[in-house]
C-alpha positions in Angstrom: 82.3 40.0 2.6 83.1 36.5 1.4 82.2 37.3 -1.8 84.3 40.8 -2.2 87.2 38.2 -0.9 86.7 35.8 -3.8 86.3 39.1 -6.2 89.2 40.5 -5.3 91.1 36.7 -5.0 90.4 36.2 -8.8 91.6 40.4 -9.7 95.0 38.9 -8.4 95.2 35.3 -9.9 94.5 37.1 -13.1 96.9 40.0 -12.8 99.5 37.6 -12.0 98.6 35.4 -15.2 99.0 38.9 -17.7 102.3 40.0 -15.3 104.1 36.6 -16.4 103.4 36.8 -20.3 106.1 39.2 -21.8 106.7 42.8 -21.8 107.1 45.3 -24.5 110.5 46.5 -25.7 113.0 48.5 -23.1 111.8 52.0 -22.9 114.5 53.3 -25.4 112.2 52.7 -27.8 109.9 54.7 -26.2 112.0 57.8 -25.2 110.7 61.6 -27.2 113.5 62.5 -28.9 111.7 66.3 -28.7 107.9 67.8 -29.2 106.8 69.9 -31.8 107.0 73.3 -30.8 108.9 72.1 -27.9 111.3 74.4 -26.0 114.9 72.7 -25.2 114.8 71.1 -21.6 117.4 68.4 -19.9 115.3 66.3 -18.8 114.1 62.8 -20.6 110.6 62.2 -21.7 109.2 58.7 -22.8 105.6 57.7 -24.3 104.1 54.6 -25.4 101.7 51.2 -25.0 101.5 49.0 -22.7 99.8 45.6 -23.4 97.1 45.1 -20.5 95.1 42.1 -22.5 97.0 40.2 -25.2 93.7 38.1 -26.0 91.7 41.6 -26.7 95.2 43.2 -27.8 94.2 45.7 -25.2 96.5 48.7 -24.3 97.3 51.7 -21.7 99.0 54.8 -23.2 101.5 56.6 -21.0 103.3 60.0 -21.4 106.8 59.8 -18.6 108.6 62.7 -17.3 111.8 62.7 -15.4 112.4 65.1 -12.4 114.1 68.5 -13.9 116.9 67.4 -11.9 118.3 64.6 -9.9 115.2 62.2 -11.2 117.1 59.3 -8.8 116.8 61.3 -5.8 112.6 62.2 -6.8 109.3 60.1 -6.1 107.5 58.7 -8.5 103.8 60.4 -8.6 101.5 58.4 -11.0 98.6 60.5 -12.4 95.4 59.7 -13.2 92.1 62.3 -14.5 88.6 61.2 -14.3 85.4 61.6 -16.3 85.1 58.6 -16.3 86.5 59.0 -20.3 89.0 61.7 -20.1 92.3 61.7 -20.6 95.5 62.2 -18.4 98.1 63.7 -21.2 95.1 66.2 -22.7 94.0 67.1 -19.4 96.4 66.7 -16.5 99.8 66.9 -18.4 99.1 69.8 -21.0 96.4 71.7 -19.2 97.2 71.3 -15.9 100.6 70.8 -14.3 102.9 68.8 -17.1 105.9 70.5 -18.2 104.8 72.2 -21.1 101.2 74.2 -22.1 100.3 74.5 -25.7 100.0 78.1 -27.4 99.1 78.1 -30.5 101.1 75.6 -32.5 103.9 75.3 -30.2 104.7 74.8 -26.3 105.8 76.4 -23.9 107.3 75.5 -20.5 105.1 75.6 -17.6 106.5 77.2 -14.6 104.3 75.5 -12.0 105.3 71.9 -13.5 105.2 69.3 -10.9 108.4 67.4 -12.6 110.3 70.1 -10.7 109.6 67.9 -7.6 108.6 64.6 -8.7 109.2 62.1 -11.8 105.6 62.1 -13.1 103.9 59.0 -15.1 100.5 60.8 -17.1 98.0 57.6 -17.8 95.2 57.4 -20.3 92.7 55.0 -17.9 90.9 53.0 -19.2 90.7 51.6 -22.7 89.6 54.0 -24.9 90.3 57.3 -23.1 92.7 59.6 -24.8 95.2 57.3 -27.1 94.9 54.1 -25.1 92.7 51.5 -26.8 90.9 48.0 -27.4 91.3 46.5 -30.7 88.2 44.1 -29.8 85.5 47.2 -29.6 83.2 45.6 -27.7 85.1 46.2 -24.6 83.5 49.7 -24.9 80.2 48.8 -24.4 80.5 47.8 -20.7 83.5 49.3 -18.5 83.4 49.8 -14.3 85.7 50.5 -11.7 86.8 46.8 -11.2 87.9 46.8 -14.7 89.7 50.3 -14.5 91.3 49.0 -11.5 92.5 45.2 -12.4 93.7 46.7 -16.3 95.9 50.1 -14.0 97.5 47.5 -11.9 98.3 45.2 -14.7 100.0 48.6 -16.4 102.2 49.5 -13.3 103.6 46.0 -12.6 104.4 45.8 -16.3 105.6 49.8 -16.5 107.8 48.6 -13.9 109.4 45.7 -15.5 110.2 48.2 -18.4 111.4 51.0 -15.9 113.0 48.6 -13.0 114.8 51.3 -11.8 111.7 53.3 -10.5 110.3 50.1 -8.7 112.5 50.8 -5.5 111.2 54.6 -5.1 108.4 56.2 -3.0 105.4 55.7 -5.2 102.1 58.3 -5.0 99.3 58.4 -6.6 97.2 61.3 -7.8 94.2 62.6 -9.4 91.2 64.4 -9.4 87.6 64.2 -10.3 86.0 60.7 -11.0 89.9 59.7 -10.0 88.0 60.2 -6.7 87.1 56.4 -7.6 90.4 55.3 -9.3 92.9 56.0 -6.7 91.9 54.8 -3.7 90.8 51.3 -5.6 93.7 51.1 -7.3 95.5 51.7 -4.1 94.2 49.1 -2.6 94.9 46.6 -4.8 98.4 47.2 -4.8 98.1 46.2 -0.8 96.0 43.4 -1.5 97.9 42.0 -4.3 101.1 42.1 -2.2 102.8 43.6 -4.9 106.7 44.8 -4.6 105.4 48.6 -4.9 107.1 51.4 -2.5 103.5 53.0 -2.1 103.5 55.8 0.7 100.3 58.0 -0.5 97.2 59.2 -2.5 96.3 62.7 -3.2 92.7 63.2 -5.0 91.0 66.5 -5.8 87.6 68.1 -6.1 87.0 64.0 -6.1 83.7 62.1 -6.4 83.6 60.0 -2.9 80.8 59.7 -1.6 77.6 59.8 -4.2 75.0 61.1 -1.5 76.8 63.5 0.4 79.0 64.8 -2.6 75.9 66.1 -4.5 73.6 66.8 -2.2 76.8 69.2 -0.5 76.4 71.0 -4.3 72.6 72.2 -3.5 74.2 74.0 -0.2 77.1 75.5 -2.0 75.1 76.8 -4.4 72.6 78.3 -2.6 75.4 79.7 0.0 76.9 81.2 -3.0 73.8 83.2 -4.0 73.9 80.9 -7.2 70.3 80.0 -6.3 66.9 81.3 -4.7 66.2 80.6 -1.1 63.0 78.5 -2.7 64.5 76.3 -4.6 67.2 75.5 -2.5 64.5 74.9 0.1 62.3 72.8 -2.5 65.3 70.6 -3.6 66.3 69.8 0.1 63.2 69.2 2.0 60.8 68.4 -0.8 63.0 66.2 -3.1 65.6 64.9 -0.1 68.4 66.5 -2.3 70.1 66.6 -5.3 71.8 63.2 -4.8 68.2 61.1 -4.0 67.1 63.2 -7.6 69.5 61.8 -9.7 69.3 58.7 -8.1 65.7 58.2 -8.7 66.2 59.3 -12.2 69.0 57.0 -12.7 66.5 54.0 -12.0 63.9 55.8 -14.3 61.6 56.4 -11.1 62.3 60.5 -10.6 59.5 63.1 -9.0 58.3 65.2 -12.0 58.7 68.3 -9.8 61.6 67.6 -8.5 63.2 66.9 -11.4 61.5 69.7 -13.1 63.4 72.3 -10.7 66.5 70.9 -10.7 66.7 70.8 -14.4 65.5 74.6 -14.6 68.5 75.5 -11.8 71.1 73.6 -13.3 70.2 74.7 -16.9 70.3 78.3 -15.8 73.7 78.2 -14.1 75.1 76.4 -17.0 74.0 79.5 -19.6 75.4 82.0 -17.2 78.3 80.6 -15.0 80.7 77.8 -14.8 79.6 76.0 -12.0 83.3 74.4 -12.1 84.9 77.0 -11.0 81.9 80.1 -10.2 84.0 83.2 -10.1 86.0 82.3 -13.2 84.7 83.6 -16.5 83.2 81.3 -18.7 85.2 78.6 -20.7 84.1 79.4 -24.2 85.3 75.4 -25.7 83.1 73.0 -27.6 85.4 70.2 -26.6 83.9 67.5 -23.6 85.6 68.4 -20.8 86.2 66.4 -17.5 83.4 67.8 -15.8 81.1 67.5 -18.4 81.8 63.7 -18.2 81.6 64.0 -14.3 77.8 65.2 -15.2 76.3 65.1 -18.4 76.0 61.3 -18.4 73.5 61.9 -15.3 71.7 64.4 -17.1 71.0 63.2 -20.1 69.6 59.9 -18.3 66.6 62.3 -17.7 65.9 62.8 -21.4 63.6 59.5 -21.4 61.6 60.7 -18.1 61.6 64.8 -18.5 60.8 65.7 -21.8 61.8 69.4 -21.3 65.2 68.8 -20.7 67.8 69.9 -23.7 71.0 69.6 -24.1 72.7 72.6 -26.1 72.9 73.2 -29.6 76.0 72.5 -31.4 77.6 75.4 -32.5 78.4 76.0 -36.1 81.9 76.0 -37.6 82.3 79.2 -37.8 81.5 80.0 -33.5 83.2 76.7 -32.8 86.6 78.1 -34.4 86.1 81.2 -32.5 85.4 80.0 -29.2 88.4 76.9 -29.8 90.9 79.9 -29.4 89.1 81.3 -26.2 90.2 77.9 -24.4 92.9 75.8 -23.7 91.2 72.5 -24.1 90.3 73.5 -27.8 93.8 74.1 -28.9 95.2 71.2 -27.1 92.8 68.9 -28.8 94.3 70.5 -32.1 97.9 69.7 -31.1 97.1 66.5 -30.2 95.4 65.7 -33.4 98.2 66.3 -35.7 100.4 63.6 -36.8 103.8 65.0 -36.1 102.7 65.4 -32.3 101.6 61.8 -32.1 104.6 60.4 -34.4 106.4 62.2 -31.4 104.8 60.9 -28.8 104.7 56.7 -30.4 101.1 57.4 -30.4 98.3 55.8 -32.9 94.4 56.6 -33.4 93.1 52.4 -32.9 89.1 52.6 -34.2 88.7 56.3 -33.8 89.2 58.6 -36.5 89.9 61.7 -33.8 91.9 62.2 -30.6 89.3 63.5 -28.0 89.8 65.0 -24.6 87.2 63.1 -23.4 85.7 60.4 -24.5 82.0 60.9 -25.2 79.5 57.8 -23.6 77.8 56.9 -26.8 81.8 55.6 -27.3 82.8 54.5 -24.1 79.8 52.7 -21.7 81.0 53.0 -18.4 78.6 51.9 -15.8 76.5 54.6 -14.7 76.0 53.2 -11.5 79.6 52.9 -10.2 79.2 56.6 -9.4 76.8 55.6 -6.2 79.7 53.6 -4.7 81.1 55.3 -1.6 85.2 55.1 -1.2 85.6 56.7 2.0 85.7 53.0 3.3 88.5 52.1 0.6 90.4 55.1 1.7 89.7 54.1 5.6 91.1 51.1 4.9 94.2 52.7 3.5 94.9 54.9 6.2 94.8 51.6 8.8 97.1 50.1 6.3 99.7 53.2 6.9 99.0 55.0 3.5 99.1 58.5 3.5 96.1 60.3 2.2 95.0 64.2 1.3 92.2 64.9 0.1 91.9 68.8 -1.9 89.8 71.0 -3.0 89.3 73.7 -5.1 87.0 76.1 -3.0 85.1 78.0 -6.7 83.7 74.1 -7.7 80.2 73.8 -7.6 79.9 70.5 -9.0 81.9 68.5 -5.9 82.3 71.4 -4.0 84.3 71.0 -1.1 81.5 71.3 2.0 81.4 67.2 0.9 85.4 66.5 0.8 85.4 68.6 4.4 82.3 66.7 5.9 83.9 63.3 5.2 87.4 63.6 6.0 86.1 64.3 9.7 83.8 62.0 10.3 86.2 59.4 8.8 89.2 60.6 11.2 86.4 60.5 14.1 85.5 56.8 13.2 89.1 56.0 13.1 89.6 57.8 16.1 92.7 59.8 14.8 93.3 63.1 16.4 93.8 66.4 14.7 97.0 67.5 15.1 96.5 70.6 13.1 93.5 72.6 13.9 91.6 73.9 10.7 92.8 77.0 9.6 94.2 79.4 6.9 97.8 77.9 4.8 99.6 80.2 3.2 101.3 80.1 0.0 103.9 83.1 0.0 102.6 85.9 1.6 98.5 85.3 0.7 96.3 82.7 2.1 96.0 79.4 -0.2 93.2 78.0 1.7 92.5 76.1 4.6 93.5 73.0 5.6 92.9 70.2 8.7 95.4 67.5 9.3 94.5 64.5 11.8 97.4 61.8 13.2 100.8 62.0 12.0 99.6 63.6 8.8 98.0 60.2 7.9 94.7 62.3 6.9 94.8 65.5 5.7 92.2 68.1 4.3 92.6 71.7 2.4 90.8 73.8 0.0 92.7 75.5 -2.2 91.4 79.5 -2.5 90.7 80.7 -5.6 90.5 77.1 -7.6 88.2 75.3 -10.0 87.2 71.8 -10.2 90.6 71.4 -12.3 92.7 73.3 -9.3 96.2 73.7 -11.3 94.9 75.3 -14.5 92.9 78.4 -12.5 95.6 78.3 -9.3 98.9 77.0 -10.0 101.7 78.0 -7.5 99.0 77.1 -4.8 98.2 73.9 -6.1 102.0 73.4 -6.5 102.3 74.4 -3.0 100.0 71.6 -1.8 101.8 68.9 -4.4 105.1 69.7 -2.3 103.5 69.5 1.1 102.0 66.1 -0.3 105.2 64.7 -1.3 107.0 65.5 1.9 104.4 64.1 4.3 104.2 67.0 5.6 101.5 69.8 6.6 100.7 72.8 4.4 102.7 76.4 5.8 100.8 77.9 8.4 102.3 81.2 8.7 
């Protein structure tokens, strides 16, 4: 404990040092005059750098939508995706729930945006991810969560100085994935650092929290699911302890050859046949690293060195990669974001990378491996003592992080803070069909729901429901029950 204290002492003395140097330009410099391809809207979008580390001239991108109307009336909801490597424009704001999709060479408006209800602040986390970057590359070669954390609080207390007139509003955070890590931490820093910041919540979805329960939750779902045989989901769970103790073991190059040998085979087999983010969906056809591949495939190919027989695929040729690149959204938003009128546009530069990427491959970016075994679920108790809202989501077709783990740990966290469920679980509705299910304990201090239907990405596969949820979020308020 005395230790963590002095950690977290010297995250603040140095944030304070970088929040004292100067600030970039007012944000007029940064305002998007329009897209290309971009349908005529009223409300003001900005994009641009901010300096995190002058020494390492080391700096955040950010994409910044005002509310579709009355923006000085509207929370400010900052996003953030996971990976860790992947980035919050390509990902959250054009694929997911920003105010435009691409199709084809243009965009279009996208009528689930959460700007209708909230001013929204994308960020590309950390260095390196999306169009944010280190000039001095060897930052790359070791990043963890204490990094990610200290360089996002650095952004927001200088984001603020440039947007002062955001500082006073309700401030949420969000995101989803390995953001499972990112809020909450960043979270609490902001409390420990005694920063002026209005913070009320944090949402996270289909999020990494707990390492052991998380994964070892994906052997049950899968097997619940008919995804795979009674044996191996018996051999993975009594023989081997569980999909989380596998990894784990192979992480510190120490795995069971027959363990490992079986959970290779399953997971390779429900790779060539299904998406196990999001199981009843058809197959994303894309050749570009998505989230969830960086959620995984780091893990995976740690085995390469201890299991000989495991492969990854082979790259496609040109000719299927073009093919498939028009099946998914991820392939033509890379393409848009590639071309140089887009990132003229957006005050956007390529810094050491020759290619914008979605996500940013690990051979690039070394983040450390073993910050995925860290639990959060005492960060986020510690934020719900300190009075900060909290809902945790799921979409209920994700195999990966299914959401048997999110549900198993909001509830035995409300029962060890002794918060009382005030709404029992049970069906939400979004119009006149069922959403999913939700659980809310206290004063909605702590709140659970799956959303029916959705992936591992919940907005792209389900987006009035997860828009649904995003309002109930804002509001503080539990999901419609009837």
């Amino acid at each position: 404990m005395q230790s963590q204290r002095w950690i977290v002492m010297g995250i603040i003395c140095a944030t304070f040092i970088h929040i004292l140097m100067p600030v970039e330009p007012f944000p007029i410099a940064d305002k998007i005059t329009s897209l290309p391809g971009q349908p005529q809207v009223s409300f003001q979008q900005f994009a641009g750098y901010i300096t995190v580390d002058e020494k390492q001239n080391r700096a955040l991108f950010y994409y910044f939508v005002e509310a579709e109307s009355q923006p000085a009336s509207k929370p400010l909801v900052l996003w953030l995706n996971g990976g860790p490597g992947c980035s919050s424009v390509g990902a959250g704001a054009l694929l997911e729930h920003g105010p435009f999709k691409v199709r084809g060479d243009n965009l279009v408006r996208n009528e689930y945006n959460w700007n209708k209800e909230a001013n929204m602040l994308y960020l590309e986390s950390p260095a390196g991810v999306g169009f944010s970057y280190s000039a001095n590359k060897s930052f790359y070669t070791y990043v963890n969560d204490e990094i990610t954390a200290r360089d996002n609080l650095i952004f927001l207390q200088r984001w603020f100085a440039k947007y002062p007139e955001y500082r006073a509003k309700d401030f949420l955070i969000a995101g989803e994935s390995y953001a499972g890590h990112y809020v909450p931490q960043l979270a609490q820093l902001i409390i420990q650092s005694n920063l002026k910041i209005n913070l009320k919540g944090i949402a996270v979805g289909n999020a990494l929290l707990d390492f052991t329960i998380d994964f070892n939750s994906a052997d049950e779902y899968k097997w619940s699911h008919g995804l795979i045989s009674d044996d191996d989901y018996q051999f993975l769970t009594k023989s081997c302890n569980g999909s989380a103790e596998i990894i784990r073991k192979a992480l510190n190059q120490e795995a069971d050859t027959k363990c490992l040998v079986v959970y290779v085979r399953v997971n390779q087999q429900l790779a060539k046949t299904i998406d196990p983010y999001d199981v009843t969906g058809d197959v994303c056809l894309s050749t570009v690293k998505s989230q969830t591949d960086m959620l995984y495939e780091p893990l995976l190919s740690k085995f390469q060195t201890l299991l000989p027989l495991y492969s990854k695929p082979k790259a496609l040729n040109q000719q299927e990669a073009d093919k498939k690149e028009l099946v998914c959204g991820e392939g033509i938003t890379e393409k848009y974001l590639n071309r140089k009128d887009v990132q003229k546009a957006l005050h956007a530069q390529l810094v050491g990378i020759k290619e914008w990427g979605l996500c940013r491959d690990s051979d690039v970016l070394k983040y450390d491996v073993k910050n995925r075994e860290i639990s959060i679920i005492g960060v986020i108790g510690s934020l719900v003592k300190s009075g900060i809202r909290v809902f945790i989501y799921s979409g209920d077709q994700d195999a990966r992080v299914p959401f048997f783990g999110s549900r198993t740990l909001v509830d035995q966290l409300a029962k060890e803070l002794r918060l009382k469920t005030t709404v029992p679980y049970g069906a939400w509705f979004e119009g006149k069909q069922v959403g999913g299910w939700t659980q809310v304990y206290g004063k909605t201090q702590l709140s659970f729901a799956s959303i029916r239907g959705a992936s591992h990405t919940a907005p792209t596969t389900q987006p009035a429901r997860s828009f649904s949820l995003f309002k109930a979020f804002l509001a503080g308020k539990p999901l419609p029950n009837a």
